[in-house]
PAZAPA-4460 file (N, C-alpha, C; in steps of 0.05 Angstrom, whole numbers, plus 32768, in hexadecimal, padded with zeros to 4 digits):
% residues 126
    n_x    n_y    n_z   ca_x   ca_y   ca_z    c_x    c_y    c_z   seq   type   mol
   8011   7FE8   8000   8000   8000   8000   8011   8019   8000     1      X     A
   800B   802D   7FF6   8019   8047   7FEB   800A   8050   8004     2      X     A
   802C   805F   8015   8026   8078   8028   801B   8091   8021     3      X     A
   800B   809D   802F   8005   80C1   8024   8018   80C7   8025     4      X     A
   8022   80DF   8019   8033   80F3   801C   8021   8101   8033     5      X     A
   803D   8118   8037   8036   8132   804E   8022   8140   8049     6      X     A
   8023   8147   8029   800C   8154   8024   7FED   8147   8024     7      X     A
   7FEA   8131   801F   7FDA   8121   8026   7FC9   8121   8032     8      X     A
   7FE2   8117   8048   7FD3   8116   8062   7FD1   812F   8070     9      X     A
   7FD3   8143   806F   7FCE   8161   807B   7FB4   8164   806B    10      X     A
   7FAF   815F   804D   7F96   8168   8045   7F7D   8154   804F    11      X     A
   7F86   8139   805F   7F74   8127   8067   7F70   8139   8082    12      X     A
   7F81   813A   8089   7F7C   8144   80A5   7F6E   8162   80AF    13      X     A
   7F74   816E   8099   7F67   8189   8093   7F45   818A   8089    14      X     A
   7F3E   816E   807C   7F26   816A   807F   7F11   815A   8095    15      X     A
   7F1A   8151   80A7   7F0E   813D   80B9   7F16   8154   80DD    16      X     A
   7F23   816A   80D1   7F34   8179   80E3   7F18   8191   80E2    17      X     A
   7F05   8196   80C6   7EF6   81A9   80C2   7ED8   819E   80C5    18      X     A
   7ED8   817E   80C9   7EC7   817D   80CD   7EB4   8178   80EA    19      X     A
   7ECD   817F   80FC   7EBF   817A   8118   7EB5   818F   8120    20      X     A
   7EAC   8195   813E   7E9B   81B2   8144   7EB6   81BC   815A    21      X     A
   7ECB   81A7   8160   7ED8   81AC   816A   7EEC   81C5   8167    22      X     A
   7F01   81D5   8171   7F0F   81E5   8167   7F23   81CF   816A    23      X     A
   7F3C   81D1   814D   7F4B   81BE   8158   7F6F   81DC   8152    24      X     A
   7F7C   81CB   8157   7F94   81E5   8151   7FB2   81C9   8150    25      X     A
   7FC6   81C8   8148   7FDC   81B8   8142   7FEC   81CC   8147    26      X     A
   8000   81CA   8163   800B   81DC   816A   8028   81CC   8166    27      X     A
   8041   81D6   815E   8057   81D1   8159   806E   81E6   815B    28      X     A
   8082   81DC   8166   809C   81F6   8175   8085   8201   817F    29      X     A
   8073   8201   8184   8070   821A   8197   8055   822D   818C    30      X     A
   804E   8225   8170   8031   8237   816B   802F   822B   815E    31      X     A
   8014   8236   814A   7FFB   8229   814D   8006   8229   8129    32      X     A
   8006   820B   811D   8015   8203   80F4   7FF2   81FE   80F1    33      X     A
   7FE5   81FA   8103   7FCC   81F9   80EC   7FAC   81F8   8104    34      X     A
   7F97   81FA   80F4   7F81   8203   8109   7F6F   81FC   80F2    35      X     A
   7F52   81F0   80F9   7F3A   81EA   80F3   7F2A   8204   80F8    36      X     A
   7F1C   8205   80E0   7F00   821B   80E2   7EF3   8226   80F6    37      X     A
   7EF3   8209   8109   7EE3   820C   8121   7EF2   821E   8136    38      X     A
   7F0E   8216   8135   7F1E   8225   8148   7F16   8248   8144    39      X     A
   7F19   8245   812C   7F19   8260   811F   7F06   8274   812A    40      X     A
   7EE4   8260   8128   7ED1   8274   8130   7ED0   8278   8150    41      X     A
   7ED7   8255   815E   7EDC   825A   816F   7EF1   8273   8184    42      X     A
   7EFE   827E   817E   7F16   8291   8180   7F09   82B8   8173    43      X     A
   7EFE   82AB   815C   7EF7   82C7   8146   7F13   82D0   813F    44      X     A
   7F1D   82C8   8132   7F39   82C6   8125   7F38   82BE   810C    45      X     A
   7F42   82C2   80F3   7F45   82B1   80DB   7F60   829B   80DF    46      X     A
   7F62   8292   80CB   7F71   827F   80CF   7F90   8288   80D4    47      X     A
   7F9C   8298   80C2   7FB4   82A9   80BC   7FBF   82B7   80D1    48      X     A
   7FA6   82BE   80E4   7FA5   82D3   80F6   7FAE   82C2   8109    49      X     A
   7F9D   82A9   8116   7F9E   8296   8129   7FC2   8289   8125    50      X     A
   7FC6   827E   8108   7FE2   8271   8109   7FFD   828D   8111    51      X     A
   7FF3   82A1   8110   8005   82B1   811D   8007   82B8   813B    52      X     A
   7FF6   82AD   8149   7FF4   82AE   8164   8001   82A3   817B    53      X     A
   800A   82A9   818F   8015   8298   81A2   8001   8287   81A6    54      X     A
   8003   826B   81A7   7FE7   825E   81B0   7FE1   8266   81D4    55      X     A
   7FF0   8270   81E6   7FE5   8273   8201   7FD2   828E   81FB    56      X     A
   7FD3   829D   81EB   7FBB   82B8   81E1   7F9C   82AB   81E7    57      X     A
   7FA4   828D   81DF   7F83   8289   81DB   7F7A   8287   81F8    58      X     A
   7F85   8282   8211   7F7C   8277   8226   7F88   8293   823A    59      X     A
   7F7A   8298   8253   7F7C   82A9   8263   7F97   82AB   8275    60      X     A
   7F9A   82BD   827B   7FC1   82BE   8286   7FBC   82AD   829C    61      X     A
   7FA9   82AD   82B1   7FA5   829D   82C9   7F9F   827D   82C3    62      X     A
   7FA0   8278   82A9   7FA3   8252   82A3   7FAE   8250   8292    63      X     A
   7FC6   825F   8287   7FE1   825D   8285   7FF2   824C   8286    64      X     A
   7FF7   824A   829B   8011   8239   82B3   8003   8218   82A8    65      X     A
   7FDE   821D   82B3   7FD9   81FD   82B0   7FDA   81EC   828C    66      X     A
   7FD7   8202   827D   7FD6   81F4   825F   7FED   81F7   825E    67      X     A
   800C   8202   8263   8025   81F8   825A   8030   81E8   8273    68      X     A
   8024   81E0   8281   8027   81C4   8290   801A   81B1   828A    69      X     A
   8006   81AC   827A   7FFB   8196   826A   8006   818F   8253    70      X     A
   800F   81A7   824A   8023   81A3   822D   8037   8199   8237    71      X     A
   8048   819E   824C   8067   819B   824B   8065   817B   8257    72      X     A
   804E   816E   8266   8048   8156   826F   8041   8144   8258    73      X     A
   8033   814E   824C   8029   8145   822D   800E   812E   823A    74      X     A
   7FFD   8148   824A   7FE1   813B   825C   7FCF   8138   8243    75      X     A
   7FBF   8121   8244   7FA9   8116   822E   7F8D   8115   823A    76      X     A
   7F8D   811B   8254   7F71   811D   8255   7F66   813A   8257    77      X     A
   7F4A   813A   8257   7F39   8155   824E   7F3F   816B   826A    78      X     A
   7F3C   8181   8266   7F45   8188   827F   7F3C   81A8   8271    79      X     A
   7F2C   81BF   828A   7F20   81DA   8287   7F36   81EE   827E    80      X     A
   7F2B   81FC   8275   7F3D   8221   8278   7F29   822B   8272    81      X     A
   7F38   8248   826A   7F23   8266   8265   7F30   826A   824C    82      X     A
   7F22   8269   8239   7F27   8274   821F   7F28   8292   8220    83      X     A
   7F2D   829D   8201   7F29   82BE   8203   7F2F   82C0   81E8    84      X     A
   7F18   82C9   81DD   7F12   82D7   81C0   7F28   82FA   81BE    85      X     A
   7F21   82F6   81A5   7F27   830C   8198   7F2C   8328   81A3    86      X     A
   7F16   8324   81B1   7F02   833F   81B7   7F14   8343   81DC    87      X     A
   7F17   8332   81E2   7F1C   832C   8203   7F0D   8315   8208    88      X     A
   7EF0   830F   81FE   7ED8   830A   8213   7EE7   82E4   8219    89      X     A
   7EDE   82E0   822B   7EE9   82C9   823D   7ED1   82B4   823B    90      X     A
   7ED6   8297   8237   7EBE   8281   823F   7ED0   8269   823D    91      X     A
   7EC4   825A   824C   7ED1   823E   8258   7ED3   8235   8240    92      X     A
   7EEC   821E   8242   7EF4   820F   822D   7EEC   81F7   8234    93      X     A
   7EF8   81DC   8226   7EFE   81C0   822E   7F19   81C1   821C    94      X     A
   7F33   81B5   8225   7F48   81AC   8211   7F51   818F   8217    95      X     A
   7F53   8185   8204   7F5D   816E   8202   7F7C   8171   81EE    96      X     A
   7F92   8165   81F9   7FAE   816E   81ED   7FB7   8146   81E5    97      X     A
   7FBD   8140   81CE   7FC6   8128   81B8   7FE0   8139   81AD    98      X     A
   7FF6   811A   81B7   8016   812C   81AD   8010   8115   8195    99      X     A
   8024   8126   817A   8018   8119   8167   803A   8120   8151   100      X     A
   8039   8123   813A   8045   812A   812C   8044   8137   811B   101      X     A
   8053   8152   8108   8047   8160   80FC   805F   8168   80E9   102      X     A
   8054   815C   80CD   8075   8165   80C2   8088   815C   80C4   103      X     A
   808C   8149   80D1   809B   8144   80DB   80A7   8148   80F9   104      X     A
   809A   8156   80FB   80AC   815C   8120   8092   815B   812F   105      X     A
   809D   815A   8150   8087   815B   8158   8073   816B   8168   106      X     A
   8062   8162   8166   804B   8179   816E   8030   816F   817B   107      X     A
   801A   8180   8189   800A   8179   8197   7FF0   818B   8188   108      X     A
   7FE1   816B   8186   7FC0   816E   8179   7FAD   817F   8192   109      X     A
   7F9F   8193   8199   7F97   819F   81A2   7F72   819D   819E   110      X     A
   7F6C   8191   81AE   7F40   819B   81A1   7F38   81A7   81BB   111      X     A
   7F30   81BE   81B3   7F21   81D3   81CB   7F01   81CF   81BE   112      X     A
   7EF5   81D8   81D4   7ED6   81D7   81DA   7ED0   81E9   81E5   113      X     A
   7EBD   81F6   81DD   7EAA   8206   81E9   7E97   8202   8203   114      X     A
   7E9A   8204   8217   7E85   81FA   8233   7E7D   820A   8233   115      X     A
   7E70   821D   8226   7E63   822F   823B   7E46   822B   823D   116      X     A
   7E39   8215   821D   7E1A   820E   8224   7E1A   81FB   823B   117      X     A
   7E32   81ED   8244   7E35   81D6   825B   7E38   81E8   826C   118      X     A
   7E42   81FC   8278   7E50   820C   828B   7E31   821C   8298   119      X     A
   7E1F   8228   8284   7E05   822C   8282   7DF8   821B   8294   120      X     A
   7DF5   820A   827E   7DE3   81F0   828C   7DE5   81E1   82B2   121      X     A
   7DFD   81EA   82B6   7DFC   81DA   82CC   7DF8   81EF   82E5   122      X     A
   7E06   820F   82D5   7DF9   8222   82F2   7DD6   8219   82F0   123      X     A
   7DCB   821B   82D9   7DA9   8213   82DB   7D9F   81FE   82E9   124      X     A
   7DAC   81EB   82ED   7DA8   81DC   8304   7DB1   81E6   8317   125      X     A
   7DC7   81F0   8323   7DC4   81F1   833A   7DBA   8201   834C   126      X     A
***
């Protein structure tokens, strides 16, 4: 069986990457080589804009410390922060961090979530 090439598989992955509701982001050395649509709206960033970003921009200075201690651990389970748009405005995340490969070198698959219809939901209960 014939391997993909790089390009290939980045355009496989660039489609199955656009089709979740998830935000996803492929962070490598240190920022952000590629990002899904979702990330995009999620954030209000274009794409161009977002791959020029420090990836800690997306998340609040006070959970900081905890997402580059999950990175530097290379933690795989789901775990909170505070996002932060464009604008400033702030709403709970979910991240899940997958070390992966990219290009060759390596790098960590990223899918953020939106909580805040969950974050909603549960002050309404209580």
């Amino acid at each position: 069986a014939r391997v993909p090439d790089s390009r290939h598989r980045c355009q496989r992955f660039r489609k199955l990457a656009d089709a979740t509701r998830e935000g996803v982001a492929i962070i490598a050395g240190g920022r952000i080589v590629s990002a899904n649509q979702a990330l995009c709206r999620l954030f209000d960033y274009g794409e161009k804009e977002l791959l020029a970003l420090d990836p800690l921009t997306l998340v609040a200075p006070e959970t900081r410390d905890t997402v580059l201690e999950r990175l530097r651990t290379h933690y795989s389970d789901p775990y909170e922060s505070i996002g932060v748009r464009r604008d400033g405005s702030r709403f709970p995340v979910e991240i899940c961090g997958r070390d992966s490969v990219w290009e060759g070198k390596p790098a960590r698959i990223k899918l953020i979530r939106d909580m805040t219809a969950q974050k909603e939901a549960e002050r309404d209960l209580q």
